[in-house]
N, C-alpha and C positions, 0 to 999 in steps of 0.2 A: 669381244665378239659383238659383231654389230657396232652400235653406240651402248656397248653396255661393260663395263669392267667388274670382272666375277675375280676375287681376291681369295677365296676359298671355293671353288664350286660344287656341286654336289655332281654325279653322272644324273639322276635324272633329274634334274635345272637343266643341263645341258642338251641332255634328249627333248625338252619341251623345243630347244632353240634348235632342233635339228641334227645334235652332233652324236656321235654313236664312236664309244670307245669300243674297241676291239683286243681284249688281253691276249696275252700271250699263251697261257693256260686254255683250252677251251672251257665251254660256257653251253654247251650240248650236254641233255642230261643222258646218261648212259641207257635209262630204263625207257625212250621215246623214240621210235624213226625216226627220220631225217621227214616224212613227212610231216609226221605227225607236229614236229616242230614248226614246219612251216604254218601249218595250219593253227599253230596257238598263235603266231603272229598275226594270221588275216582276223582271228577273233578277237584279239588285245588291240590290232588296228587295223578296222576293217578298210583305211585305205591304201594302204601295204600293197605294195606290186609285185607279189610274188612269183605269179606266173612272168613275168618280164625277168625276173632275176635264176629263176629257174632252166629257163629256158637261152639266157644270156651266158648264164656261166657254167652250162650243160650239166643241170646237176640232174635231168631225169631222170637216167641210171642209177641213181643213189636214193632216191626216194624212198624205198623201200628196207633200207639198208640201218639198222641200228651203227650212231656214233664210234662204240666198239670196233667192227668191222670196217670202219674207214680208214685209208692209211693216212699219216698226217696232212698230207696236200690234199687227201681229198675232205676233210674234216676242216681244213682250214679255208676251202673254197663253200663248203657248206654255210659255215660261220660268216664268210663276207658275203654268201648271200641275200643270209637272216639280214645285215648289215644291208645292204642293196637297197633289198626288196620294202625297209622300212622309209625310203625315200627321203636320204639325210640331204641337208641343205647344200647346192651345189656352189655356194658361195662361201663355204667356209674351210675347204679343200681341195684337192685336184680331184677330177669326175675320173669315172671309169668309164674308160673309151674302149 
């Protein structure tokens, strides 16, 4: 990654350099809205784009909506927004267009 070869990586080593895994399992905790998630992200990084990802991958309607209550695509469009909106490196994947 870059000039730099990670032989065991840890996810956050990787998150410092940009890269944001996304499991297959969700990573939404059941007991928090879909806001509310958002909003731990602008606190843990306030330079987080979240309104740009919110509003990019139409999640306004869901804001309000406990993870429970999502059906899987919309729980999973939730999830790459948390993804988005944390502003991964656009040189270490393909961008969303």
């Amino acid at each position: 990654m870059g000039n730099e070869r990670y032989v065991r990586p840890r996810l956050a080593q990787l998150a410092r350099h940009g890269v944001f895994y996304l499991p297959q399992h969700t990573f939404l905790s059941p007991s928090h809205s879909v806001e509310v998630h958002f909003r731990a992200l602008e606190y843990h990084i306030p330079e987080a784009t979240t309104e740009a990802a919110v509003t990019h991958l139409s999640l306004a309607p869901l804001l309000s909506r406990m993870p429970w209550q999502l059906s899987g695509g919309e729980r999973r469009r939730v999830e790459l927004g948390l993804v988005v909106a944390r502003d991964p490196s656009p040189n270490l994947g393909p961008a969303l267009s």
